[in-house]
Structure formats: C-alpha cells, structure tokens
RODO-2510 file (C-alpha; in nm, 4 decimals, decimal comma):
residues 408
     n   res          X          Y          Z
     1     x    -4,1713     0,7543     2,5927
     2     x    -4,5698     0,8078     2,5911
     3     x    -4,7282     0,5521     2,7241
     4     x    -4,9690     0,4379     2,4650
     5     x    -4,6401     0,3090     2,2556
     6     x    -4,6036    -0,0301     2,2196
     7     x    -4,2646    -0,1801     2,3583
     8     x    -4,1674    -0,2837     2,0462
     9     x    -4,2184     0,0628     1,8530
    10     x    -4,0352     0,2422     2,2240
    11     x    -3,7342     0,0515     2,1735
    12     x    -3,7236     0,1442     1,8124
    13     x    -3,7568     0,5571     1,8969
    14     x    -3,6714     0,5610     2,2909
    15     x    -3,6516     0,9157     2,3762
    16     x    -3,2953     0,9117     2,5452
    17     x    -2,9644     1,0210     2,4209
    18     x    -2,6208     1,0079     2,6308
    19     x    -2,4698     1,3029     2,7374
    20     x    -2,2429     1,4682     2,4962
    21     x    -1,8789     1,5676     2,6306
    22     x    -1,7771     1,1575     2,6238
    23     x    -1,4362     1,1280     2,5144
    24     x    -1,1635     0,8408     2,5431
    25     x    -0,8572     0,7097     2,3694
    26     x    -1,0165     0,5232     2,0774
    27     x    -1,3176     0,7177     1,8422
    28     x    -1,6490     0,5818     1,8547
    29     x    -1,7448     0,3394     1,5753
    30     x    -2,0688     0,4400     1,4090
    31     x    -2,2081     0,2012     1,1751
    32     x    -2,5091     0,3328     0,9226
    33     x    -2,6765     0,2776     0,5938
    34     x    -2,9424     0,4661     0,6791
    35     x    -2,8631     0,8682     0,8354
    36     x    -3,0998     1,0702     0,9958
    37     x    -3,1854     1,3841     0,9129
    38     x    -3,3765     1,6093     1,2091
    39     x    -3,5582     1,8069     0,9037
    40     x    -3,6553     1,8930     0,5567
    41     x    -3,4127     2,1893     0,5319
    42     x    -3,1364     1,9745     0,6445
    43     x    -3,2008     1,6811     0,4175
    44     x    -3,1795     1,9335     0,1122
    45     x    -2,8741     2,1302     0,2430
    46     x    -2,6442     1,9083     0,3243
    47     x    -2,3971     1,7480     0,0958
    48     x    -2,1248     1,4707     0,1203
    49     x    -1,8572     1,6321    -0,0965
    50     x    -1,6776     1,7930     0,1898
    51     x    -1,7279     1,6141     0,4847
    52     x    -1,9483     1,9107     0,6073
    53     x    -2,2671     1,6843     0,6740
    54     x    -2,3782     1,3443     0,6803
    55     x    -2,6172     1,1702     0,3754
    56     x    -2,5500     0,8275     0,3914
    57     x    -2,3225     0,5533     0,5201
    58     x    -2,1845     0,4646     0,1747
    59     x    -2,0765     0,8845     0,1937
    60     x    -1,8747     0,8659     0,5528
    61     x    -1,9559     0,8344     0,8987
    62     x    -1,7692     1,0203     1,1905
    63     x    -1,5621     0,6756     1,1939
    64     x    -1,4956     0,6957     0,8735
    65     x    -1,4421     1,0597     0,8481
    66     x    -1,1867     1,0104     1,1460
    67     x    -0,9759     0,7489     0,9310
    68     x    -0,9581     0,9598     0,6351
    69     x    -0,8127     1,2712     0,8180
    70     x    -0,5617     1,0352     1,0027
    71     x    -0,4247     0,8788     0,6686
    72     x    -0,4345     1,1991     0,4620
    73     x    -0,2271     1,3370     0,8021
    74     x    -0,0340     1,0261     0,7974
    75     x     0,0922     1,0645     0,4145
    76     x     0,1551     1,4653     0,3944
    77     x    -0,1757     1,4727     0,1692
    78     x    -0,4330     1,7095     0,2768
    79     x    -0,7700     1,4777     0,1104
    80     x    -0,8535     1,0686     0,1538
    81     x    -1,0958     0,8118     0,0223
    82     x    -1,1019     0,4799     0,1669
    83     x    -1,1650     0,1787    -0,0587
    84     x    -1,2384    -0,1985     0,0499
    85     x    -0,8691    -0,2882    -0,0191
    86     x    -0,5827    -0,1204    -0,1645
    87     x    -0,6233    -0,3141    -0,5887
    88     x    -0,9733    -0,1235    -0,5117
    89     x    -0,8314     0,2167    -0,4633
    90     x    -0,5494     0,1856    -0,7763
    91     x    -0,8647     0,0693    -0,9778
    92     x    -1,0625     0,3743    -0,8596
    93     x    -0,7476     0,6097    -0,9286
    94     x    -0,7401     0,4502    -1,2754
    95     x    -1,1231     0,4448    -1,3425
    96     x    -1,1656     0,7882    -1,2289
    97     x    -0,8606     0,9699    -1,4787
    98     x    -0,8703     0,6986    -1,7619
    99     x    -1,1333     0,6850    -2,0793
   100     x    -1,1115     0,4974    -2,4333
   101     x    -0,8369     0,6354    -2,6236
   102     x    -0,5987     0,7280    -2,3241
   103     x    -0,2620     0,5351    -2,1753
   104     x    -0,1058     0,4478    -1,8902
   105     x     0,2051     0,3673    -1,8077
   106     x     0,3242     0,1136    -1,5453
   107     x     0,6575     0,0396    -1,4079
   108     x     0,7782    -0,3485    -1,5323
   109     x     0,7870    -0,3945    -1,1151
   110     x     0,4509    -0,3369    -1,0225
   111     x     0,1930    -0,4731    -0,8013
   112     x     0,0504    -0,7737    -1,0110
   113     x    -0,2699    -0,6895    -1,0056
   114     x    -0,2716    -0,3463    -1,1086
   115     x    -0,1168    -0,4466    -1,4436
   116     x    -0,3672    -0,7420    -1,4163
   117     x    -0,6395    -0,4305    -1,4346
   118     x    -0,4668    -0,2795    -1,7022
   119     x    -0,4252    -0,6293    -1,9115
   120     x    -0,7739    -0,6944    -1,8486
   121     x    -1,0674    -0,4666    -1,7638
   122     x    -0,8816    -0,1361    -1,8841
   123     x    -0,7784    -0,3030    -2,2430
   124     x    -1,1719    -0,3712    -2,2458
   125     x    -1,2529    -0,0011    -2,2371
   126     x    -0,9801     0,0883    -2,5066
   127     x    -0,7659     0,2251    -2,2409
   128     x    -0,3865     0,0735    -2,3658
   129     x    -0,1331     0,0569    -2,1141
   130     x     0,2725     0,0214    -2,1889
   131     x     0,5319    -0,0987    -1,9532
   132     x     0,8355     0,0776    -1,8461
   133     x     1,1492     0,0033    -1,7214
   134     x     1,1512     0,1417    -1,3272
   135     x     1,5289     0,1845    -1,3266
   136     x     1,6036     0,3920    -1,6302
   137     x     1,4581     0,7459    -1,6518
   138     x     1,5032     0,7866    -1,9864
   139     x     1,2345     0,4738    -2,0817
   140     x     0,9968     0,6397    -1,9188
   141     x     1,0757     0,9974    -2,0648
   142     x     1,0488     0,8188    -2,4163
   143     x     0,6858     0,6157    -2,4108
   144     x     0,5148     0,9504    -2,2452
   145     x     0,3064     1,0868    -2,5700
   146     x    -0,0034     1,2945    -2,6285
   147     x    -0,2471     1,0033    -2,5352
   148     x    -0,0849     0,9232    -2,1823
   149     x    -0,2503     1,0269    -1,8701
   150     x    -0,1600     0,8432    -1,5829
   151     x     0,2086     0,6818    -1,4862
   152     x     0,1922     0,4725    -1,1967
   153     x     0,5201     0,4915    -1,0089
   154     x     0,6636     0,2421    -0,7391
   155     x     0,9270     0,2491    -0,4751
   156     x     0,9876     0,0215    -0,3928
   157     x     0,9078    -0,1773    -0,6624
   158     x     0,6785    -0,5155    -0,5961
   159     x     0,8679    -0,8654    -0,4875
   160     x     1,2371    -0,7074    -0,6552
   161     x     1,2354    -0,4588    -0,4288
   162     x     1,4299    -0,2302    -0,6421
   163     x     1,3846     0,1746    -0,5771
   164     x     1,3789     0,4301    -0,8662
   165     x     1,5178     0,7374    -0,8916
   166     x     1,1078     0,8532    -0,7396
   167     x     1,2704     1,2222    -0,7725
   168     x     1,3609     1,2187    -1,1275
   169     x     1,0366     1,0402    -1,2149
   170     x     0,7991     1,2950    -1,0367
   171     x     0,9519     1,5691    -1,2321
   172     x     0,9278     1,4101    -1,5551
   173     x     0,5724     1,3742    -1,5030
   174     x     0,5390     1,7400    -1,3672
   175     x     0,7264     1,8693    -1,6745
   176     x     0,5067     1,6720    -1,9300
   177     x     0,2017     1,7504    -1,7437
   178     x     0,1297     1,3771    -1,6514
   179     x    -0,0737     1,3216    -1,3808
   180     x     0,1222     1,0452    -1,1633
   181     x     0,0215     0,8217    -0,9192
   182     x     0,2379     0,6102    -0,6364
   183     x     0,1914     0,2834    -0,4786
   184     x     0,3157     0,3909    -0,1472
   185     x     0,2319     0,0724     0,0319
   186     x     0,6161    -0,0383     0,1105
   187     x     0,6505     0,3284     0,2651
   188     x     0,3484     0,3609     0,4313
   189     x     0,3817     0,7118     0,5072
   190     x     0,6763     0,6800     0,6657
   191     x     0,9992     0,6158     0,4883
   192     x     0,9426     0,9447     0,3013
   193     x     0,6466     1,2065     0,2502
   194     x     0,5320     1,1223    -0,1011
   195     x     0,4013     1,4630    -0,1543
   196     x     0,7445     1,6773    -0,0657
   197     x     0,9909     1,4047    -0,1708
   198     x     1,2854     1,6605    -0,2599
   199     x     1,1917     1,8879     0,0627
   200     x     1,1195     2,1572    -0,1561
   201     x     0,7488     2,0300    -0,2500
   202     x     0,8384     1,7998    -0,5303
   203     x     0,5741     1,5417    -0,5361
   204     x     0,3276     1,3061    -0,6642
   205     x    -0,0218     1,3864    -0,7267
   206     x    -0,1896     1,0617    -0,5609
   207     x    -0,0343     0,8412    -0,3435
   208     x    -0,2456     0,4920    -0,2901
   209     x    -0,1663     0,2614     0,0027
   210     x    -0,2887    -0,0573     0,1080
   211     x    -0,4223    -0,0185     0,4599
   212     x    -0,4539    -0,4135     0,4426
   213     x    -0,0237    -0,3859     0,5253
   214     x     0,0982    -0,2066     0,8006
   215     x    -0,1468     0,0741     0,8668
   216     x    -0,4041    -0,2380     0,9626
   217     x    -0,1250    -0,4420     1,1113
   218     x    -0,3547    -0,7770     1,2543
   219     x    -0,3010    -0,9209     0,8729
   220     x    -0,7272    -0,9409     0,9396
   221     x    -0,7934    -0,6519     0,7441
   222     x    -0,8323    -0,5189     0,3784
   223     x    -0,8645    -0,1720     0,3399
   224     x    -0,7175     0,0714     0,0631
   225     x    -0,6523     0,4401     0,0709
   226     x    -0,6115     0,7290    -0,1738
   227     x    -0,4502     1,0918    -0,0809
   228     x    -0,4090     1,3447    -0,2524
   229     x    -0,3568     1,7547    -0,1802
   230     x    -0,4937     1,9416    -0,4804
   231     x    -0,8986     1,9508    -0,4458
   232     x    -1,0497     1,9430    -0,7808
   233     x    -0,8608     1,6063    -0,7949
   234     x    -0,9638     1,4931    -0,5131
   235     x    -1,3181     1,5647    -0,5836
   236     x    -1,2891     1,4047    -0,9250
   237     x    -1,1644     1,0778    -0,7756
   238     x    -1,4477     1,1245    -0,5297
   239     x    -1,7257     1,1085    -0,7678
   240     x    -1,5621     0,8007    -0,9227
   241     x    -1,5182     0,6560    -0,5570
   242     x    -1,9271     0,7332    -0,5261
   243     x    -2,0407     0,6094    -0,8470
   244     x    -1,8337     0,2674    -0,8255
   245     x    -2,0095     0,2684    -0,4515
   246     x    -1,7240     0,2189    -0,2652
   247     x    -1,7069     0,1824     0,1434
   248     x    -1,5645     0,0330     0,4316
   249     x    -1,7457    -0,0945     0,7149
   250     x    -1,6999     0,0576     1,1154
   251     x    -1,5605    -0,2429     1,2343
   252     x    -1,2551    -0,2237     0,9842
   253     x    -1,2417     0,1444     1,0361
   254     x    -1,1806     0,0759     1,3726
   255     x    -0,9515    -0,1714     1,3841
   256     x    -0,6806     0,0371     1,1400
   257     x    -0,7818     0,3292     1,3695
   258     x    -0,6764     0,1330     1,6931
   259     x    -0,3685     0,0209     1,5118
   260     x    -0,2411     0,3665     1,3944
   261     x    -0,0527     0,4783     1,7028
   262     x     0,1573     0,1544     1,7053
   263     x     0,2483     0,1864     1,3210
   264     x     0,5611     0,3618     1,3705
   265     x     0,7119     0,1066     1,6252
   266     x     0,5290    -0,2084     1,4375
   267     x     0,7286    -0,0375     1,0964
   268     x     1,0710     0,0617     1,2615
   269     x     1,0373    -0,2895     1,4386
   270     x     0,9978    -0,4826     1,0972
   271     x     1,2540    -0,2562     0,9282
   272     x     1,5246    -0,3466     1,2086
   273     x     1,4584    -0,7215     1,1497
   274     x     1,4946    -0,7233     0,7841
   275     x     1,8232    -0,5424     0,7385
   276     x     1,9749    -0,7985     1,0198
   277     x     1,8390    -1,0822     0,8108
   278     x     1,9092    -0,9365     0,4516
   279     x     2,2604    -0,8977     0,6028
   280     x     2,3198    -1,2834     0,6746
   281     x     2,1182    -1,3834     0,4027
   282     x     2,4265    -1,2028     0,2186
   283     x     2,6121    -1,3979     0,3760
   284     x     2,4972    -1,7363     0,2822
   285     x     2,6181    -1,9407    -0,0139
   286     x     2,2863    -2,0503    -0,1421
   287     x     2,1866    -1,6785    -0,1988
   288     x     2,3371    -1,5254    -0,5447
   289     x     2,1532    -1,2127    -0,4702
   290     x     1,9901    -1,1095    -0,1883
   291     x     1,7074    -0,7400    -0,2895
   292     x     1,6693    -0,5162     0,0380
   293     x     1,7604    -0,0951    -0,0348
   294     x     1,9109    -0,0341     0,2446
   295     x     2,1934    -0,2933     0,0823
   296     x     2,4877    -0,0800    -0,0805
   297     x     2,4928    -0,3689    -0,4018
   298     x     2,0877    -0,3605    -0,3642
   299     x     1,9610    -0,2316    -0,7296
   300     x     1,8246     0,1919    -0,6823
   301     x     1,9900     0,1989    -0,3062
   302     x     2,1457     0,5417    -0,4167
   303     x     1,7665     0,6453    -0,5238
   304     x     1,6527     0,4710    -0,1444
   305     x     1,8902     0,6916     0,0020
   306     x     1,8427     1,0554    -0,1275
   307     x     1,4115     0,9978    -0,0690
   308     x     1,4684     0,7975     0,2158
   309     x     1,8121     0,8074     0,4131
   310     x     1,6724     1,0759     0,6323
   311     x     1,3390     0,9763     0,7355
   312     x     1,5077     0,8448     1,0610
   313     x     1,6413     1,0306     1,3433
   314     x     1,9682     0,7746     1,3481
   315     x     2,0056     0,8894     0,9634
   316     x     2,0284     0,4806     0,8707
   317     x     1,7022     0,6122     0,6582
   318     x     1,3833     0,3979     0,6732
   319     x     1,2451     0,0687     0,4664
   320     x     0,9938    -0,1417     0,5220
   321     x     1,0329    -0,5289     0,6671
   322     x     1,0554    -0,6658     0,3489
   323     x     1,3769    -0,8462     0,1452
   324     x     1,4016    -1,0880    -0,1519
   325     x     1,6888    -1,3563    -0,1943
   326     x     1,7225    -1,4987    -0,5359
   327     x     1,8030    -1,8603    -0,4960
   328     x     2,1442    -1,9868    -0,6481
   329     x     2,0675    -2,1391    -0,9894
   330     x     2,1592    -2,4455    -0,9336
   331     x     1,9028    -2,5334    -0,6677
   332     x     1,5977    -2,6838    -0,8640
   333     x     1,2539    -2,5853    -0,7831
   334     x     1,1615    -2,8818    -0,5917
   335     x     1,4519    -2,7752    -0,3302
   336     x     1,3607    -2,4043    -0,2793
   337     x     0,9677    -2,5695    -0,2322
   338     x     1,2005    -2,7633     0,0575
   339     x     1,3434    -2,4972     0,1812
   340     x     1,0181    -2,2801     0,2130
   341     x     0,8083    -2,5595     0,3466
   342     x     1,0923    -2,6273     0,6138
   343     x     1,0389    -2,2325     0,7687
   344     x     0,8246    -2,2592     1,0876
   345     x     0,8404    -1,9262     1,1756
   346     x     0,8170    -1,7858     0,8624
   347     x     0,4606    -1,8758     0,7176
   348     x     0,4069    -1,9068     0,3576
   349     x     0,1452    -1,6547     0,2470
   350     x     0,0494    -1,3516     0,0912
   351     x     0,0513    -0,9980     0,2008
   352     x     0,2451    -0,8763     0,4444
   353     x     0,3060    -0,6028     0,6996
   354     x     0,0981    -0,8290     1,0104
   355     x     0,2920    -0,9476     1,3214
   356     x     0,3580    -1,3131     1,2066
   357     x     0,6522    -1,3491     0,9121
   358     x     0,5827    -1,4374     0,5666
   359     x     0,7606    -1,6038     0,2994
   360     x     0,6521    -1,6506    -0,0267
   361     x     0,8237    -1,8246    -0,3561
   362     x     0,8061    -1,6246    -0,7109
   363     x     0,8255    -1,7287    -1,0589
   364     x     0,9886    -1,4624    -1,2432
   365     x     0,9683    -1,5093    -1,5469
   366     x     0,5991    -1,5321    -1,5293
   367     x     0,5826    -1,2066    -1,3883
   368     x     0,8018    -0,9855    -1,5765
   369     x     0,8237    -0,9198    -1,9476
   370     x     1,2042    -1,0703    -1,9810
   371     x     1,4489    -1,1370    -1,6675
   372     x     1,5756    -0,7762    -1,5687
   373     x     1,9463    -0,7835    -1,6449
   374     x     2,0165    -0,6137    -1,2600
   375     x     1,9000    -0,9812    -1,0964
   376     x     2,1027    -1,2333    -1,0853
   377     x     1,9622    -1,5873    -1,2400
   378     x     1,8051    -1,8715    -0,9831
   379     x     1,4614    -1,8482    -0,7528
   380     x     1,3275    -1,5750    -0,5950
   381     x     1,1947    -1,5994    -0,2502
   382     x     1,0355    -1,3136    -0,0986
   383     x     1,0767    -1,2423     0,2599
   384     x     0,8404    -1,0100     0,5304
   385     x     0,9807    -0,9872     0,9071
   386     x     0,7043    -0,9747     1,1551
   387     x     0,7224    -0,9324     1,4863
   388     x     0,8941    -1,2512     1,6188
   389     x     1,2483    -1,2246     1,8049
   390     x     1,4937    -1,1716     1,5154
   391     x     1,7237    -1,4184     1,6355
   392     x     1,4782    -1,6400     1,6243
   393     x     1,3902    -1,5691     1,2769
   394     x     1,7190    -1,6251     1,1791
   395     x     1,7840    -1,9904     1,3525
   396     x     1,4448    -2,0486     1,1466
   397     x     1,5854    -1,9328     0,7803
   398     x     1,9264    -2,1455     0,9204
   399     x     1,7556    -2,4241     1,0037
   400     x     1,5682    -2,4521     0,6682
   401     x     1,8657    -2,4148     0,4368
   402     x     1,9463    -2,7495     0,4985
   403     x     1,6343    -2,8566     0,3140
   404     x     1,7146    -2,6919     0,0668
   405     x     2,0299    -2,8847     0,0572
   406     x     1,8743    -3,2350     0,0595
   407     x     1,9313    -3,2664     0,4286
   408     x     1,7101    -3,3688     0,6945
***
C-alpha cells in the first residue's frame, strides 16, 4: 500500500491476495453484487450466458456456478438455474414457455401451489390451464390440443403419493411435440434419472426440484432448481430466470453444497424408515388405506416399479421418506386433530425431507376437483420419516392412536 493512503481507503484496496493453489473439502463461498472487472476489454467481452465469465452476482458466482454443475450432475441434465425456492423455479419454467393464448396442463395431484399459479397469476395473463387425471394416460392424450404447451408431470404425485405411468406420459408428450416438465422433488435425483427414464434416453425436457427437501436437508433452507439437457432451452429459461431477477445467496449455496455428499444416505435412510412404517401402518385398524409405492395395493406401484425398482443395488427400487394413511371414516375430524397433536416425534409442519419427522393433516376435498375413486373415504394424514430411530418413530405413531381413540 503507498503510504500517502489513508487507512480507511488501504483497507478498502489493500494490495494483497492469497496464494492460489488453496483447495479443501468444501468450495469457497463468494458472495457479490458488485464483480470486478481488471479492464475495459474484459467488461465488454464477457458474458453470463455460459458460465464463461463473471458480470454480476445476480448472473453466478463460482459458488453458485459450483451448485449448478452439481445438481445438473446430480439429475442426468447437462444445464441448471437456481431459483430462491422450488414454487420459484416451476413459476420461472412456466413464465419462461407460457404467453396469452397458450395451455397447460397439470396433473389433478400436483404441488398446490403450482396450480395455485396457474388459478391465479397465469389465468391473469390469458394463459388457461386444464387438469388431468395422473393415473389414466388416455385423459391426458385427450385434453393435449393445438394451444397446449407445457404438461407438468408428477411422480410421485403431491400428499396421494400415487405414481403414473412417467414412461407412457413422456412419450405422449414427445409424440405431440409438448414440451413437458417434472416435479422431481420426491425423487430427488435419485429414485430414477428423469432424463433417461426407459434406459434408452426417454425423457423429460425439464425436471424442477425443490432444493428446500432433501438436497438442502437442515429443513433451514429454500432453494429451487431447474435442469434441463437441450441448450436453446436452457438458454430460453435463462433469460426468463434473468429478467424475473432471480438468485440465491452464498450462504444457502453453501449449505445445500455441504449437504450434497450426505444426500444419498440422508434419502436411502428416510426411504428405509417409511416402508417399515407404511408397513404397520397397514397393519393398523384405524388406517383404511395407507399411500406409499413401494406398497403392492399402493395406487401406480407397477408404474413405481418399471422407473424406479432398479435404482437400488438390492433391486427393492428407491422412494422417498414419505407415506400417507387415510384415516378410517368413522373417526371425526376432531379425533385425527387428537391423534396428530398426540405425535411427539413426529412434528406437525410443512415441507419435508429435513432430519426431524413431519406429519401433516389434509383436507381432500379442498384440494382435489372430486375424491379420486382409487382412495378410500376418511382423513388423510401425510407422513415424512426423518432421521430419528425408526423404532422409535413407530412407538410414537402407537402411542398416538390411542388419541385418536378417545383415550388418554
């Protein structure tokens, strides 16, 4: 530093840099707005489309940059965008492939809020949407028309848990020349490859996944992702994802970053648990049904099976840690509220895919269209193991049925 500087303007532009060669177990975390550029010619050279060069924060970081790679890696895609959460990446996919006078099409199990963005700021643009039934092939093959450009898909499908026939779907949206998009949450990248879902390259064109679940894995994070593998897509979802001025900050980079190596235990871990418990939730009187697709009665299981029955080396396939029991009918509300408030273990909240276990009442008929005629009639209670002792889990769910039959 010359001398004549002031302290104040030498700790601003102190001439020394670290060595470079550093390297350790976790990336560095660079945080920016602002990016320097060392010239003229470099400012008007680079560009942020490719991840050649660095502009500005909002357009990647080396954090960043690192996430993106790992995810796209992580899904079988070869491009990713990371969004603030993942109802922020399914509303860039939408924003980004959607305008007045198209259609989408969403499966009658979906994530709530995406069809909440269809019901609401999509209708607002003139972009209609029409609902599908998830289970039968030939709904879908029937409502795809001139105007539709976009059918979400997913597998497995939100709070019913059931699994389509993901194969048949993908091809009927290859054959009509429909771009479609998954919610691959539940398989986060590892109950099947969502790009080669036949093993012969059959696959979807965007898959979008809720880091927030078990990518993240703290439950302290919300963080959405969308992959893809051909590049003018890509690059026209990216210019969406610029001019909606999406990001996600260093910390949160780093965090999912530090929590990818685990994933595959944390998943396998939470899968284990939830077939045991599905199992003896079977097994249980107050259940009429209980929704997990690794069940052989489970609605789509077949479906489960040929995408995912060989994404394990034991060849049990892979699912996430998730089931749903539907409450016997003649258990009023106020006793399933019982039984749900009686859970210690099991804490009642939203989400999923975090360490502690979640359990979380549904209303139904609120949520779908009509009561699908594949669930049996009572309450649904959804179900997500974390990573507490099974057993454990299970004294918990026994304990609490007795709430839920007046007792103490």
């Amino acid at each position: 530093m010359n001398a004549h500087h002031a302290a104040s303007t030498g700790l601003i532009h102190h001439l020394y840099a670290p060595p470079a060669g550093f390297d350790a177990p976790q990336p560095g975390v660079f945080k920016a707005s602002t990016v320097f550029f060392p010239n003229v010619a470099a400012l008007r050279a680079r560009q942020w489309k490719d991840k050649s060069g660095y502009t500005y924060g909002l357009h990647g970081t080396p954090t960043t940059f690192t996430l993106e790679e790992r995810i796209a890696a992580l899904e079988g895609g070869l491009q990713c965008l990371l969004a603030p959460s993942g109802l922020a990446a399914m509303a860039t996919v939408a924003l980004a492939l959607l305008q007045a006078g198209d259609e989408v099409l969403i499966p009658g199990n979906a994530y709530g809020p995406n069809l909440a963005l269809a019901q609401g700021q999509l209708a607002r643009y003139g972009i209609a949407h029409w609902i599908y039934d998830p289970l039968d092939l030939n709904d879908l093959a029937a409502r795809i028309n001139a105007r539709t450009r976009l059918v979400w898909l997913e597998a497995a499908g939100s709070v019913t848990l059931e699994f389509p026939d993901l194969i048949g779907q993908t091809r009927l949206c290859r054959e009509r020349g429909v771009t479609c998009a998954l919610d691959n949450t539940w398989g986060a990248g590892l109950a099947f490859n969502p790009f080669d879902l036949d093993g012969a390259g059959l696959g979807v064109d965007v898959s979008a996944h809720a880091l927030t679940k078990y990518p993240s894995g703290g439950g302290d994070v919300l963080m959405g992702a969308i992959t893809t593998r051909e590049e003018a897509l890509h690059l026209r979802l990216k210019l969406a994802h610029m001019h909606l001025g999406l990001g996600v900050g260093g910390n949160d980079a780093e965090a999912v970053l530090r929590s990818l190596p685990s994933l595959p235990l944390r998943y396998a871990a939470a899968d284990r648990a939830a077939r045991a418990l599905a199992r003896w939730c079977a097994a249980q009187p107050q259940f009429a049904q209980v929704l997990h697709p690794a069940l052989p009665t489970a609605p789509g299981h077949a479906h489960w099976r040929q995408v995912c029955g060989a994404a394990d080396a034991a060849g049990q396939g892979a699912a996430a840690g998730l089931w749903s029991v539907i409450v016997h009918e003649r258990y009023p509300q106020a006793q399933v509220d019982a039984f749900c408030d009686a859970l210690r273990l099991f804490r009642l909240g939203y989400s999923w895919g975090g360490p502690v276990s979640l359990v979380m009442p549904y209303n139904l008929n609120e949520m779908r269209p009509s009561w699908p005629a594949h669930l049996a009639r009572g309450t649904l209670v959804r179900f997500c193991a974390g990573l507490e002792d099974g057993r454990d889990l299970q004294a918990d769910l026994a304990r609490a049925l007795g709430a839920l039959e007046g007792n103490s």
